[in-house]
NUVEX-417778 format. One record per residue: residue in three letters; x, y, z of N, C-alpha, C in turn. Coordinates in steps of 0.1 Angstrom, whole numbers, m for minus. Layout:
BEGIN
ALA  X  Y  Z  X  Y  Z  X  Y  Z $
...
# end
This chain:
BEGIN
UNK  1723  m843  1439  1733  m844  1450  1744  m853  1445 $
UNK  1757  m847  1447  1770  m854  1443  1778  m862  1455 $
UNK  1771  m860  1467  1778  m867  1476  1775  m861  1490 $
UNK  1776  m868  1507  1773  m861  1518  1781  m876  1521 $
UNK  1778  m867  1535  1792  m874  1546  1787  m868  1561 $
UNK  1803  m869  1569  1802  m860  1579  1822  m857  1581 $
UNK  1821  m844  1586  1830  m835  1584  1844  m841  1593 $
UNK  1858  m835  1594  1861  m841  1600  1859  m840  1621 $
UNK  1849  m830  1619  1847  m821  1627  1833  m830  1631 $
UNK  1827  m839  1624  1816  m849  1626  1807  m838  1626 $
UNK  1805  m832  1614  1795  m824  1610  1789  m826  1595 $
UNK  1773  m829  1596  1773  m835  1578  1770  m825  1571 $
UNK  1774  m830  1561  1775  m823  1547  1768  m825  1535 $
UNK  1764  m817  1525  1760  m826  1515  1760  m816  1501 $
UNK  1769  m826  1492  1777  m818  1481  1766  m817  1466 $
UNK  1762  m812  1463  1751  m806  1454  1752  m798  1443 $
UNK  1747  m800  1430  1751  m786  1418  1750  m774  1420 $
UNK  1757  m765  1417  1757  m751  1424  1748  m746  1411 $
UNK  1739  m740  1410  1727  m733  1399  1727  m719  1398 $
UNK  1734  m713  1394  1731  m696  1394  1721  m696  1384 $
UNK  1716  m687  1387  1702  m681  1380  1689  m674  1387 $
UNK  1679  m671  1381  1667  m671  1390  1654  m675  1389 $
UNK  1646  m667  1399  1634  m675  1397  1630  m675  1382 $
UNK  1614  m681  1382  1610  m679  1364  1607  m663  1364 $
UNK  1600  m660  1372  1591  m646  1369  1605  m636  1370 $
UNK  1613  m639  1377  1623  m624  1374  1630  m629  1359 $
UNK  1631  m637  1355  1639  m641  1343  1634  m637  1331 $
UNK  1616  m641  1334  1610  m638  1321  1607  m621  1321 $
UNK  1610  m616  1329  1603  m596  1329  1603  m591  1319 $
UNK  1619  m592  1311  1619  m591  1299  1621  m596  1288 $
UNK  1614  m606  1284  1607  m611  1276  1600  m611  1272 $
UNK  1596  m617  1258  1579  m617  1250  1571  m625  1257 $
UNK  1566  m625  1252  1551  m634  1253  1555  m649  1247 $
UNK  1558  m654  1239  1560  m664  1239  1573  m670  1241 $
UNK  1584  m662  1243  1594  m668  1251  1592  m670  1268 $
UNK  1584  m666  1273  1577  m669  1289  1568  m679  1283 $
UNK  1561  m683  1273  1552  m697  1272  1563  m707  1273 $
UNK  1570  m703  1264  1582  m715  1260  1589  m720  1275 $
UNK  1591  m709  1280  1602  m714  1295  1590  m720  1300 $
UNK  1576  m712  1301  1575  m720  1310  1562  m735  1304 $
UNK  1567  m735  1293  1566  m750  1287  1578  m764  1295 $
UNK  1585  m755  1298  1596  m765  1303  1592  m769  1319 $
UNK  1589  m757  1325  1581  m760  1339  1574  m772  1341 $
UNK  1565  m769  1332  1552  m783  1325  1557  m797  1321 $
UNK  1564  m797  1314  1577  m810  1309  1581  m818  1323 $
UNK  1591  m805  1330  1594  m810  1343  1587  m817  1356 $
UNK  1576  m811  1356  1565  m815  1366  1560  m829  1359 $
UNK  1550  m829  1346  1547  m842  1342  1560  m851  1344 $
UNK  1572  m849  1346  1584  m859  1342  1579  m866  1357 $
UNK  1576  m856  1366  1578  m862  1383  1567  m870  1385 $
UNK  1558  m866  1377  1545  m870  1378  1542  m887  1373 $
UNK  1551  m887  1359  1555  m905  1355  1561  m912  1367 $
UNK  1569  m902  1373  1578  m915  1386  1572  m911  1395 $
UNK  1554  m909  1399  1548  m913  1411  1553  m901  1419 $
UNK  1553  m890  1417  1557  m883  1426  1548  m865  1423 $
UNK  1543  m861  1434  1534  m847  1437  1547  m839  1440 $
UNK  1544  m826  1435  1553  m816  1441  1548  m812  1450 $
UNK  1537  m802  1450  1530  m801  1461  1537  m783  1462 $
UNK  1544  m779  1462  1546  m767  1463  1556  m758  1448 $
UNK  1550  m758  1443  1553  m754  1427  1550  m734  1433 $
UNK  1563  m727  1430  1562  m716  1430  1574  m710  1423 $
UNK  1573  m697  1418  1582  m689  1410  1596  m695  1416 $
UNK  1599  m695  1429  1613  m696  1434  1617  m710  1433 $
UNK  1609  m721  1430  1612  m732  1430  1612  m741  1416 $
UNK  1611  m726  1403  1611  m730  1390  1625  m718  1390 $
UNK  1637  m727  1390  1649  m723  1386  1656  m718  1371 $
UNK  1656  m711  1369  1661  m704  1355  1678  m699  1353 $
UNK  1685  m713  1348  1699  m709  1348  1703  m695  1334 $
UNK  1710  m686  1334  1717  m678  1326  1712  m682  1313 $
UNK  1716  m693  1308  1716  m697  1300  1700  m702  1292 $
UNK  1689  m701  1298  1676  m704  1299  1676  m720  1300 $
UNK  1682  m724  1310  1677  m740  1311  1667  m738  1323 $
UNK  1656  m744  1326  1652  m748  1338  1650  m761  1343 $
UNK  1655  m756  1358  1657  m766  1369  1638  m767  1379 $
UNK  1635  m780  1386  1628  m780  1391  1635  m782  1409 $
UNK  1631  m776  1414  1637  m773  1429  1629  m781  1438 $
UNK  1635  m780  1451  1631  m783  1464  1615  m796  1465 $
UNK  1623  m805  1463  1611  m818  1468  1609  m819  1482 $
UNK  1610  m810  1489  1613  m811  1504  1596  m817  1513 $
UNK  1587  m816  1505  1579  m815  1510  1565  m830  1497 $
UNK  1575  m833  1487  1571  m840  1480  1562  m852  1485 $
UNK  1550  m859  1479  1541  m872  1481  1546  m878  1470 $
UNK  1541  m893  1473  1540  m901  1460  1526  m900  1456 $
UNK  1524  m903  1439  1510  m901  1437  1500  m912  1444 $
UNK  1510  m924  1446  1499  m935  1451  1502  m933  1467 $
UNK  1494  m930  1479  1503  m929  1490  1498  m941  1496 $
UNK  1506  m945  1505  1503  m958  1513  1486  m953  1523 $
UNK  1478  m963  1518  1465  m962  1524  1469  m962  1537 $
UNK  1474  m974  1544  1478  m972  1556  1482  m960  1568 $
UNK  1486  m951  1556  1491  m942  1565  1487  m927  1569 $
UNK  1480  m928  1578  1473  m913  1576  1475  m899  1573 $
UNK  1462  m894  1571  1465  m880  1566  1472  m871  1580 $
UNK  1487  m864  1577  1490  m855  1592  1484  m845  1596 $
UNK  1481  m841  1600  1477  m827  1608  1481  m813  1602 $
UNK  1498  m818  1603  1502  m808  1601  1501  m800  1586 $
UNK  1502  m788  1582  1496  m785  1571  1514  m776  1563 $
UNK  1521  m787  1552  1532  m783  1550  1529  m776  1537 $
UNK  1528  m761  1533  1524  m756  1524  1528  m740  1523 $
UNK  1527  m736  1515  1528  m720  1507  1517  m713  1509 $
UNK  1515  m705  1518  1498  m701  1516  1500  m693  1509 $
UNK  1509  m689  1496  1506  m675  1483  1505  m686  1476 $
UNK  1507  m697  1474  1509  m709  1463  1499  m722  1464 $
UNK  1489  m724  1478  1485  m734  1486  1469  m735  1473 $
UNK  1465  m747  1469  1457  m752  1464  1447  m758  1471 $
UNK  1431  m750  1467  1423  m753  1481  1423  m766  1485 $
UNK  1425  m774  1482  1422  m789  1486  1433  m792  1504 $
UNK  1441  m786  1498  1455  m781  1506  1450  m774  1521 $
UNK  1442  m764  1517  1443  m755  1528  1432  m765  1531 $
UNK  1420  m776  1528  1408  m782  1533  1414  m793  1542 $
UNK  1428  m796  1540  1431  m808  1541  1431  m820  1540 $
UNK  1428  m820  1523  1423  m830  1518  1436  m838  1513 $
UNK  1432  m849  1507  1445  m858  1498  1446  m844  1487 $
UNK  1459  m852  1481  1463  m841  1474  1466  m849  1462 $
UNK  1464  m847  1449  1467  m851  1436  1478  m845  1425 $
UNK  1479  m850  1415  1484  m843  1404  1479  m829  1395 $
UNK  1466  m830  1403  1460  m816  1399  1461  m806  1408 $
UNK  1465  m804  1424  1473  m797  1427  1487  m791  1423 $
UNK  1491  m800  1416  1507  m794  1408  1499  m785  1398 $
UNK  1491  m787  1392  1483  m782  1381  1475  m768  1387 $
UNK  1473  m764  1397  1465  m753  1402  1481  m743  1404 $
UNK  1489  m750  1409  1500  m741  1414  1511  m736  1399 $
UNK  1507  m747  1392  1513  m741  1378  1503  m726  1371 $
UNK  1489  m729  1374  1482  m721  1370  1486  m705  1376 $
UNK  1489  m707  1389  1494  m698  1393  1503  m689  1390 $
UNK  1517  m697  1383  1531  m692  1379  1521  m687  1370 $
UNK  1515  m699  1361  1516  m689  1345  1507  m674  1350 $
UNK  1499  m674  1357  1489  m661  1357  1501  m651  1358 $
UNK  1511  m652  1369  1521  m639  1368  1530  m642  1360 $
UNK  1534  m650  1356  1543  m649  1339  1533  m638  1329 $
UNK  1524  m640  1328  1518  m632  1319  1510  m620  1324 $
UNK  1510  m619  1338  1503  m606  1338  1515  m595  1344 $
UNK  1526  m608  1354  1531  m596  1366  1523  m595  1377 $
UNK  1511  m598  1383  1507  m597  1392  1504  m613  1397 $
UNK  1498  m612  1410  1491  m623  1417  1475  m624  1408 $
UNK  1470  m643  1410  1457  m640  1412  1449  m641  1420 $
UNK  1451  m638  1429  1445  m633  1442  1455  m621  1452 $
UNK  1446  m611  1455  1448  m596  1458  1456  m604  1474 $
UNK  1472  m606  1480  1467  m622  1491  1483  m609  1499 $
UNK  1485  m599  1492  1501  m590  1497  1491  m581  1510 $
UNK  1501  m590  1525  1494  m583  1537  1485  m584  1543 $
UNK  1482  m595  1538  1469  m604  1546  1473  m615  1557 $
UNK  1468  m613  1566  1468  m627  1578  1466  m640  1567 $
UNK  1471  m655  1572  1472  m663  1570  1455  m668  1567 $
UNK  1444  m667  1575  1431  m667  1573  1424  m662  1566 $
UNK  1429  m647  1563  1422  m641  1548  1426  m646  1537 $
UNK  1439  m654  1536  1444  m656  1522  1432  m667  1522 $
UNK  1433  m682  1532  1430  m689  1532  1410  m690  1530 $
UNK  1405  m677  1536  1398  m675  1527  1390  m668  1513 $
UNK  1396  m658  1510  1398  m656  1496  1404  m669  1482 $
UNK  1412  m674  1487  1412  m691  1482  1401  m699  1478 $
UNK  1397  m697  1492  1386  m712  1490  1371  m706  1486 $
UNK  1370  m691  1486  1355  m687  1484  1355  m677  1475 $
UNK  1365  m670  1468  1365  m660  1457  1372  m669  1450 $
UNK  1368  m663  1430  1375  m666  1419  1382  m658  1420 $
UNK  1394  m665  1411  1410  m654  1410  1406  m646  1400 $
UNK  1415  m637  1402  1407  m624  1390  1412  m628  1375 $
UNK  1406  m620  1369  1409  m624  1358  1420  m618  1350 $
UNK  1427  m628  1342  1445  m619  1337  1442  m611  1328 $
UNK  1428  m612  1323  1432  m600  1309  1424  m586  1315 $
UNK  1426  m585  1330  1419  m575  1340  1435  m566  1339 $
UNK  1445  m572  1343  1453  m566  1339  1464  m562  1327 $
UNK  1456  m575  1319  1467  m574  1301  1450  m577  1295 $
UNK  1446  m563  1291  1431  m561  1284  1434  m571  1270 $
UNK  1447  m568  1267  1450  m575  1252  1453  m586  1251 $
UNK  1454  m597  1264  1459  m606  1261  1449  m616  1256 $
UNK  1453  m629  1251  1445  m636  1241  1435  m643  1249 $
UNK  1424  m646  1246  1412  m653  1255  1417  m663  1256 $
UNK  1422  m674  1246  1430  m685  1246  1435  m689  1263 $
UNK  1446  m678  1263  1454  m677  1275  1450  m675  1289 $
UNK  1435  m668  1286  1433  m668  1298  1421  m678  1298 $
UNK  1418  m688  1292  1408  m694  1295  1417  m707  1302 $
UNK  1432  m709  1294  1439  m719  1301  1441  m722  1317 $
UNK  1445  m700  1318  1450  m705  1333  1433  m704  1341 $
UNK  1421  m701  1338  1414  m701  1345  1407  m717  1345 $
UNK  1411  m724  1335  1412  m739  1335  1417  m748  1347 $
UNK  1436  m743  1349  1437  m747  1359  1436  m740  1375 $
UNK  1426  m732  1371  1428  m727  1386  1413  m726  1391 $
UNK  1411  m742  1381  1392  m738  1392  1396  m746  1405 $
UNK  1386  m744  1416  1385  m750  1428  1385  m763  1426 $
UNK  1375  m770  1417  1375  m782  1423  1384  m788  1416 $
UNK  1393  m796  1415  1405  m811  1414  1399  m813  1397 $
UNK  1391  m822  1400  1382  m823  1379  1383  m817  1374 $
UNK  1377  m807  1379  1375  m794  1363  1386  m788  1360 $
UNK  1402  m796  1368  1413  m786  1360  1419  m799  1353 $
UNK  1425  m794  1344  1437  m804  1335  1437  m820  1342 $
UNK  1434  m828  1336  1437  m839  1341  1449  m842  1343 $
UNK  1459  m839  1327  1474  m841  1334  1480  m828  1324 $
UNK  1494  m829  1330  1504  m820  1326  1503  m820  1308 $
UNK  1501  m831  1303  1504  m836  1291  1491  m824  1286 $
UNK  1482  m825  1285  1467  m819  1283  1471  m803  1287 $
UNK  1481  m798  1295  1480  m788  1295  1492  m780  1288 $
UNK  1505  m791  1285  1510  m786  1274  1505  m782  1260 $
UNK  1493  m798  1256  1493  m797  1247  1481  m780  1243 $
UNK  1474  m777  1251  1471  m767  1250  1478  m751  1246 $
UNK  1489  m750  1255  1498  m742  1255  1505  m738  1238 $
UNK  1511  m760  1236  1513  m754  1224  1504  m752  1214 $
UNK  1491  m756  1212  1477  m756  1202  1479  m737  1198 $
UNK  1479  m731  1214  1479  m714  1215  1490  m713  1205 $
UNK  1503  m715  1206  1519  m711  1199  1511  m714  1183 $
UNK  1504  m725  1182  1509  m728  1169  1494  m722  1162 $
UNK  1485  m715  1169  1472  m712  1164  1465  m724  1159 $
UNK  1463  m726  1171  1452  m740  1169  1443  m737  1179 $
UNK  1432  m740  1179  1420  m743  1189  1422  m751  1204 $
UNK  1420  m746  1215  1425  m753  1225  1416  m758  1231 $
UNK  1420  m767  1244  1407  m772  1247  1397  m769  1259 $
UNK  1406  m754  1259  1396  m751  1276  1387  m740  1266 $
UNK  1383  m739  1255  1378  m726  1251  1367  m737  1245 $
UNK  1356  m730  1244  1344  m740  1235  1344  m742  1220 $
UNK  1343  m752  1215  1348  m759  1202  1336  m747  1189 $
UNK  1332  m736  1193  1320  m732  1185  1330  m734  1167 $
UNK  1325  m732  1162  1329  m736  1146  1333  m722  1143 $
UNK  1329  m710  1145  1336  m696  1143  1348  m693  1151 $
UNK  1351  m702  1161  1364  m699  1167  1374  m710  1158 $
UNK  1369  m721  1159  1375  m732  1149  1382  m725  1137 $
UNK  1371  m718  1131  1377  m714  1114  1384  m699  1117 $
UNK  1385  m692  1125  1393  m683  1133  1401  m688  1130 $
UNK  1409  m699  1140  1422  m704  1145  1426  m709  1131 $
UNK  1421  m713  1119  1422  m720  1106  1427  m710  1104 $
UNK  1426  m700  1104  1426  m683  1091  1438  m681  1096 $
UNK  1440  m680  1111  1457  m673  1116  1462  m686  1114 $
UNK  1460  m695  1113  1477  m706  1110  1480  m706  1096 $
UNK  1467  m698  1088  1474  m701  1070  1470  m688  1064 $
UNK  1474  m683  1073  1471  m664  1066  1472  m662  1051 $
UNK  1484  m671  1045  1487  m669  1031  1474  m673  1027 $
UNK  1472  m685  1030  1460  m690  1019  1448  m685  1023 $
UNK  1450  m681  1035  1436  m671  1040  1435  m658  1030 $
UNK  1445  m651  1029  1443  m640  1024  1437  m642  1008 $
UNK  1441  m653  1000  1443  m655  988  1429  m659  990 $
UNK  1425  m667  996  1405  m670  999  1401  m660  1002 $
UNK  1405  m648  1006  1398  m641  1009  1394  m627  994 $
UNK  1406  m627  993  1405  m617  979  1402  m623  969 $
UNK  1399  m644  963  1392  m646  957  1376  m644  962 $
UNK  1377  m648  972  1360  m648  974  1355  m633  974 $
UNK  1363  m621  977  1360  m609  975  1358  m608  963 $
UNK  1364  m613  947  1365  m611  932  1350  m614  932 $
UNK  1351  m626  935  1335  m639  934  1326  m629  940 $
UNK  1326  m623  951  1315  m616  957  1312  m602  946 $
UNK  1316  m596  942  1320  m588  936  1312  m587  918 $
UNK  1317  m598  916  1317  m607  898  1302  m606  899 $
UNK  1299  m620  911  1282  m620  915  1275  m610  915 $
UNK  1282  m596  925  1271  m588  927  1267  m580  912 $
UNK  1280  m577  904  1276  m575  894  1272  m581  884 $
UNK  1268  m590  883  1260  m595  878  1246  m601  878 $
UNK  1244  m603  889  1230  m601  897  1222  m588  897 $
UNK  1233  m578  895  1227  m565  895  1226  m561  884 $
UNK  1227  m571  870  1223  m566  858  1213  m572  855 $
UNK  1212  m584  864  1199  m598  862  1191  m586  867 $
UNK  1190  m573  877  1183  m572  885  1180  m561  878 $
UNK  1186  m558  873  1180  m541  858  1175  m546  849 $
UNK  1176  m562  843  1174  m560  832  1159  m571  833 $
UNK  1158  m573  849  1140  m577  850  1136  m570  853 $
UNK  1141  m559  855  1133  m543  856  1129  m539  848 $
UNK  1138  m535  833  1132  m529  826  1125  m545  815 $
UNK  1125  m554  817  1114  m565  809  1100  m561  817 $
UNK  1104  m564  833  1089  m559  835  1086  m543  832 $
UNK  1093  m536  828  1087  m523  828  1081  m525  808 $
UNK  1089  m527  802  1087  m529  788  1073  m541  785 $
UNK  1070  m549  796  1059  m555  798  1050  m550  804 $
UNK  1047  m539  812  1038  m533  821  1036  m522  811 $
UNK  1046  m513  802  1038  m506  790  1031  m514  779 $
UNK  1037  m527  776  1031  m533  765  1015  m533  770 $
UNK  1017  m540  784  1003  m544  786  992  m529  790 $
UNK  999  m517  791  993  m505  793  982  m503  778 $
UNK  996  m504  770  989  m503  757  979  m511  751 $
UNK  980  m525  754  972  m533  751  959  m530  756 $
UNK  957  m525  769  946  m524  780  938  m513  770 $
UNK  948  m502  766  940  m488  761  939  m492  749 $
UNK  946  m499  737  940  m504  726  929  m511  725 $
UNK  927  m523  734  916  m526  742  903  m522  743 $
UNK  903  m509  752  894  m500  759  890  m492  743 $
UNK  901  m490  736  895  m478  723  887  m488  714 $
UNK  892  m500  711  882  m507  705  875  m514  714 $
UNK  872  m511  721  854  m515  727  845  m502  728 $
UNK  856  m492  732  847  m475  729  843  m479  712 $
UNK  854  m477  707  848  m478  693  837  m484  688 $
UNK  840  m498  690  828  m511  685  818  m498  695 $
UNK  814  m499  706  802  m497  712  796  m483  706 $
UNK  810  m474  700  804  m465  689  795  m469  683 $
UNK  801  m474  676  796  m481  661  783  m488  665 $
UNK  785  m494  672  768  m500  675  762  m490  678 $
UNK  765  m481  689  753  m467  690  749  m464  677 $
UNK  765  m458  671  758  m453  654  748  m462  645 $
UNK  753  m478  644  744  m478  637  729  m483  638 $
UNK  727  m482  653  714  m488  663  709  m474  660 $
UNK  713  m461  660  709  m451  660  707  m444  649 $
UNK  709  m448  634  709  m445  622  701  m457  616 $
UNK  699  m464  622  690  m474  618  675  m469  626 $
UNK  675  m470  639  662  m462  645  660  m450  638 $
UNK  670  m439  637  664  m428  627  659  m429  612 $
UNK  667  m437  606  662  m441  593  648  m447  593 $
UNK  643  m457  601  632  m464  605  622  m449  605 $
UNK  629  m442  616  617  m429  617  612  m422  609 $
UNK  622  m420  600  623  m411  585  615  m416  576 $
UNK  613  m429  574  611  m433  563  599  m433  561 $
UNK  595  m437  546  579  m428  544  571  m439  552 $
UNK  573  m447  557  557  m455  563  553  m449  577 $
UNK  568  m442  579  568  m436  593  558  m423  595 $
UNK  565  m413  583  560  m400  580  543  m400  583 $
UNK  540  m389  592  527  m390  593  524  m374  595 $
UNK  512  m368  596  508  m356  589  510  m347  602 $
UNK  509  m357  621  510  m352  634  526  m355  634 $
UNK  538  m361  626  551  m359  633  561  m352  621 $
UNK  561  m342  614  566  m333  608  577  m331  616 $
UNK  575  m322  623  584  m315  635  593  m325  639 $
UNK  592  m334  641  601  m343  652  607  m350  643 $
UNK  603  m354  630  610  m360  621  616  m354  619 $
UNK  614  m338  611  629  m334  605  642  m331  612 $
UNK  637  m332  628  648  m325  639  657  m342  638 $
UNK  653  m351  636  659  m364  634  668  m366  619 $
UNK  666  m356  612  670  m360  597  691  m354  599 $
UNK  692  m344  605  706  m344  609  711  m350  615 $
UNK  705  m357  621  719  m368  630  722  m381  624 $
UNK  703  m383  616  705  m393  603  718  m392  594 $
UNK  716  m381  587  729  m375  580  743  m376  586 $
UNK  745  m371  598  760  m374  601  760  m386  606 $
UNK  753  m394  611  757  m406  616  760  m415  599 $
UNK  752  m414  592  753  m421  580  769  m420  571 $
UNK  776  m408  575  785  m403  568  797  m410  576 $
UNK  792  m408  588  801  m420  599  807  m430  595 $
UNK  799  m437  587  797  m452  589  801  m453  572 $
UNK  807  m464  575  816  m472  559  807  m482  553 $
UNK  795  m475  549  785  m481  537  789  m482  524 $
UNK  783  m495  517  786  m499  505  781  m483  499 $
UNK  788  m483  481  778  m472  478  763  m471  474 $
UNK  757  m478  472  747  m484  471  740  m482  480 $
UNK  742  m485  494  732  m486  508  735  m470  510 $
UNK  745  m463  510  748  m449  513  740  m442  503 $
UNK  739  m443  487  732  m433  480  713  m438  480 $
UNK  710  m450  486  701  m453  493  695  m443  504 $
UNK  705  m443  512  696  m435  526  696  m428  521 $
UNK  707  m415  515  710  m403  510  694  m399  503 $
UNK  689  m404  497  677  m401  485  670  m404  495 $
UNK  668  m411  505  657  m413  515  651  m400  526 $
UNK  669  m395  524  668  m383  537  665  m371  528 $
UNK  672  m372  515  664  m357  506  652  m361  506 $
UNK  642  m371  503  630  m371  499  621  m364  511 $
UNK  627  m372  525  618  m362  536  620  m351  537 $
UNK  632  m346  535  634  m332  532  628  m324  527 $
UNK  623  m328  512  614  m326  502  600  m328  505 $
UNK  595  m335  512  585  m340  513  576  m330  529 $
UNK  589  m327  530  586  m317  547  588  m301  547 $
UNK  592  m294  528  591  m285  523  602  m278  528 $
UNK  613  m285  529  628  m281  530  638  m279  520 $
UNK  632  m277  512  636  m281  495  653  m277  495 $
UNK  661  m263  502  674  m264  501  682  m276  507 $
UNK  673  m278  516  685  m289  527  683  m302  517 $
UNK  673  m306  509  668  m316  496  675  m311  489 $
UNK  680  m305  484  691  m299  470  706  m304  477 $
UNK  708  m298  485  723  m302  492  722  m314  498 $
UNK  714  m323  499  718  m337  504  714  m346  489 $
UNK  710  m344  477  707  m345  465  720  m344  464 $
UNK  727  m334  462  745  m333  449  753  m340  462 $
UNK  751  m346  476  763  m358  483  758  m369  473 $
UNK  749  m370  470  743  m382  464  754  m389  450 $
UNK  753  m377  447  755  m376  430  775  m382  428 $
UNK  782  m382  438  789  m386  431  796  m404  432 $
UNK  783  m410  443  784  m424  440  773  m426  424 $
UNK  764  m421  418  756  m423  413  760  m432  400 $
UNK  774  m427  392  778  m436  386  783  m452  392 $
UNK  786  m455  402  785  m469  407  774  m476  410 $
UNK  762  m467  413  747  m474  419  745  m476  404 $
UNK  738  m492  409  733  m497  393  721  m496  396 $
UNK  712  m489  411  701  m485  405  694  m470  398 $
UNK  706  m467  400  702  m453  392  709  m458  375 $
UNK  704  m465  368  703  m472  356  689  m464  348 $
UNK  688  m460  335  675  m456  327  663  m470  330 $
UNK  652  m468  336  651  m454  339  651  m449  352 $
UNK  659  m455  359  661  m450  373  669  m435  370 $
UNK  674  m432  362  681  m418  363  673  m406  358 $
UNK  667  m414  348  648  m402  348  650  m396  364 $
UNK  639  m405  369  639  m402  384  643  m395  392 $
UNK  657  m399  388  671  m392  401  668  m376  393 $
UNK  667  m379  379  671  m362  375  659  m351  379 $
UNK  643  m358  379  638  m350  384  637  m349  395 $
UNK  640  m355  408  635  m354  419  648  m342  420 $
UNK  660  m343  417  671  m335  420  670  m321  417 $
UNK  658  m323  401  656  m310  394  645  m304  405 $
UNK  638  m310  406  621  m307  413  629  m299  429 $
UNK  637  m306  430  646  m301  443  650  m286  441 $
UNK  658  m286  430  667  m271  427  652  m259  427 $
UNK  645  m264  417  639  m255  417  626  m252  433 $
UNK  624  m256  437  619  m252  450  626  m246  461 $
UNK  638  m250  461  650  m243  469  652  m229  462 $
UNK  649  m222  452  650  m214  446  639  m205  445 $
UNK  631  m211  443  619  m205  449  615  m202  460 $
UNK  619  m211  468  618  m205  487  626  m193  489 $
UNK  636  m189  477  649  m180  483  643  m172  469 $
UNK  636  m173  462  636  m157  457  621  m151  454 $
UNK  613  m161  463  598  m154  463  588  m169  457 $
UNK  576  m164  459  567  m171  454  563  m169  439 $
UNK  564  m161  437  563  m158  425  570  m171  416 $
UNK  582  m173  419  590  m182  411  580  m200  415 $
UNK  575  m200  422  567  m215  429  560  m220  418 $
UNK  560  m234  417  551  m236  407  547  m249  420 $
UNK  542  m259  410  532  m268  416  543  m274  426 $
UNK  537  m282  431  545  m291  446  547  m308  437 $
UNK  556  m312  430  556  m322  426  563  m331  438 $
UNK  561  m329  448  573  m339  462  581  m345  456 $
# end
């Protein structure tokens, strides 16, 4: 105000800045999104300013946040203004001086009124700065229905009508626009600093501190170095998998190249214990036959059952890796029963296997080779005899 009086007509007057412009919400229609934060960052400035000199607005609404041409804003109409400390003395009035599209329940309860009712009615602008609508459904309602949809319904939610708008934003204004006094913004200061935390991608403080929203808000304020962490750790993810994935073939094929070793081991194993336990059969079994064969055994009732033993004598014996000596041993053992059981061919042919260790046996020495030559001869000629008549038989020399 630049001056008042009274006229000459003794009528008063009062000389004031003339403001063209308009409300916030018709100013900001077309605008972004964060040129409507920004203006109405200034709202926020203006109110805390009133707020340091002890003073409530008490009716904060679109028409009373002035927007010159030029984007300055004005704060309007204290007509109805408290101080924040009010004289105890003086009672609360009756009368109820308020907005009911703008009224802060405390307001319509008739309660004292604080700095957090500027703070509910701000919450209000911003909801239609950013959505365009009301938050409360309140167009054509009696004074009583607003008044109760106020104090007993939550305001709807802004991103009901902007699906896209940022949680951030709507957790702010649903910050200041809870019912009770406490739970909204303590002061203007706390709610700028929010606003700008949003502008500058920072974490705010009506949203919960969880550590994945935290490093979110980190990623959008340094996108460059975000992205460059992200396509190294993508290299790094990558490097690792490949190479973990050759750690992971190449204990594949160790265990596989270890699961054959040990296959083969198992069946090398198994063939030499079949074997050995061969070998013990054979020579448990060529030793029992030999035992049977041999002359103390020979008896005049087991003929038959001996000689049916003298073949397996024979191939087990051929089996087995005898000195020559112990081999042309049995050999002369198994022709003699042969001979001795009047088998004289099968004693001829197990006679010449004999013959050609005979020069190593140092017991066929003179006159051990007397011996060998007749029993070999005594052989031929009986086998010859069996095969060309009796006539050719002479005596039985065994």
């Amino acid at each position: 105000m630049f001056d008042g009086g009274l006229t000459a007509q003794r009528e008063p007057y009062l000389v004031m800045e003339y403001l063209p412009g308009q409300p916030i919400t018709e100013y900001a229609r077309n605008q972004s999104l964060n040129e409507r934060l920004h203006l109405f960052l200034q709202a926020v400035q203006a109110v805390g300013y009133a707020h340091q000199n002890q003073v409530i607005h008490r009716d904060l609404k679109p028409s009373n946040l002035w927007v010159s041409p030029e984007g300055g804003l004005k704060l309007l109409d204290f007509g109805i203004a408290t101080p924040t400390q009010p004289d105890p003395a003086r009672p609360l009035t009756q009368m109820r001086f308020l907005t009911p599209d703008y009224a802060a329940p405390e307001q319509l309860r008739q309660q004292r009124e604080t700095t957090a009712t500027d703070i509910y009615q701000l919450g209000l602008v911003l909801f239609e700065l950013l959505t365009e609508h009301s938050a409360f459904d309140l167009h054509g309602k009696a004074f009583s229905e607003k008044e109760a949809l106020i104090l007993h319904t939550e305001p709807i939610s802004p991103r009901k009508y902007q699906p896209h708008l940022s949680q951030d934003l709507a957790a702010i204004v649903q910050q200041c626009l809870q019912k009770e006094p406490q739970k909204r913004y303590a002061s203007t200061q706390l709610l700028e600093a929010d606003l700008q935390n949003y502008l500058q991608n920072r974490p705010v403080s009506a949203r919960s501190p969880h550590w994945t929203y935290q490093w979110g808000k980190y990623l959008r304020r340094n996108a460059r170095a975000a992205a460059f962490l992200g396509v190294f750790a993508l290299v790094l993810l990558l490097t690792n998998f490949a190479y973990i994935r050759s750690l992971i073939q190449a204990r594949r094929q160790v265990q596989a190249e270890f699961q054959r070793a040990e296959a083969e081991y198992k069946r090398a194993e198994t063939a030499r214990k079949e074997a050995n336990e061969e070998a013990h059969n054979a020579k448990s079994s060529l030793d029992f036959i030999l035992a049977a064969v041999s002359e103390k055994s020979v008896s005049a009732n087991q003929p038959g059952k001996i000689k049916s033993l003298l073949p397996v004598a024979e191939r087990l014996l051929m089996a087995q890796a005898y000195p020559v000596e112990k081999e042309s041993l049995f050999l002369e053992l198994i022709a003699g029963i042969y001979q001795a059981n009047g088998d004289y061919p099968q004693a001829y042919r197990v006679w010449q296997k004999k013959t050609p260790g005979l020069a190593k046996s140092p017991a066929y020495r003179p006159p051990g080779l007397a011996d060998y030559l007749f029993a070999i001869g005594s052989a031929f000629y009986r086998s010859r005899a069996a095969r060309f008549g009796p006539a050719l038989s002479g005596p039985n020399t065994g």
